[in-house]
N, C-alpha and C positions, 0 to 999 in steps of 0.2 A: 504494500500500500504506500509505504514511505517513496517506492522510486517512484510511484506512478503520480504521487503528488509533486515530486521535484520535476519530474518531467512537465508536467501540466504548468505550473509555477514559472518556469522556463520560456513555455511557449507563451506564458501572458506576458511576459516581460517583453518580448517581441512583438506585440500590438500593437498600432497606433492607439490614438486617443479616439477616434473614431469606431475603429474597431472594438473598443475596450466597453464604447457608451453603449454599441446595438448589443453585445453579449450581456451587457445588464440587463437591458431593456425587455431583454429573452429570457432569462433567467428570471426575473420580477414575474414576467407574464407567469411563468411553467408553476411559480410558487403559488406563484394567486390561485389558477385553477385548481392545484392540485388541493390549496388548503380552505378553499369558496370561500375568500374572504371580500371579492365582490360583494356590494349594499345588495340585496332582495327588496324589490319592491313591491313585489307581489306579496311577501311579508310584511308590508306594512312598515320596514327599516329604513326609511331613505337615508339618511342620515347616521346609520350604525352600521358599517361593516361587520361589527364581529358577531351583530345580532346581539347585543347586549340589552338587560332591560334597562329602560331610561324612566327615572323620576323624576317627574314636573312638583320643581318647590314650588308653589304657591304662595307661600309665605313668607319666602325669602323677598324683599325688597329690591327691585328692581335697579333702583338706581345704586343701591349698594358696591360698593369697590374698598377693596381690602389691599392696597399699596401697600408695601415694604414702608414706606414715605411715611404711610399713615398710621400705620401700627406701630414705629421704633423712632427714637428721636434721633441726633446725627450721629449719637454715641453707637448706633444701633442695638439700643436696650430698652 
């Protein structure tokens, strides 16, 4: 396994940059479908690839923002 990744290792180093972007871009696809992490919208997820459940706070205030700025003074304490 070891030579067959120093071989492989070898041969990316011989890629343009061009070359290197469409081997991502292939590799990304191959992972996507193999792992459906494509949104389902027929599920009802536009917005959640992983199909995760999503809780609408209600409660929470809207205009709310919780900055570093805002919570710590310069000393950051």
């Amino acid at each position: 396994m070891t030579a067959q990744l120093d071989k492989l290792l070898n041969e990316l180093k011989q890629l343009s940059l061009e070359e290197l972007l469409t081997l991502q871009e292939r590799i990304i696809g191959e992972v996507r479908s193999k792992t459906h992490l494509e949104p389902s919208i027929a599920a009802g997820n536009e917005g959640n690839a992983l199909g995760l459940k999503v809780w609408q706070w209600s409660n929470w205030p809207a205009d709310a923002t919780y900055r570093r700025e805002e919570l710590y003074d310069d000393d950051g304490r």
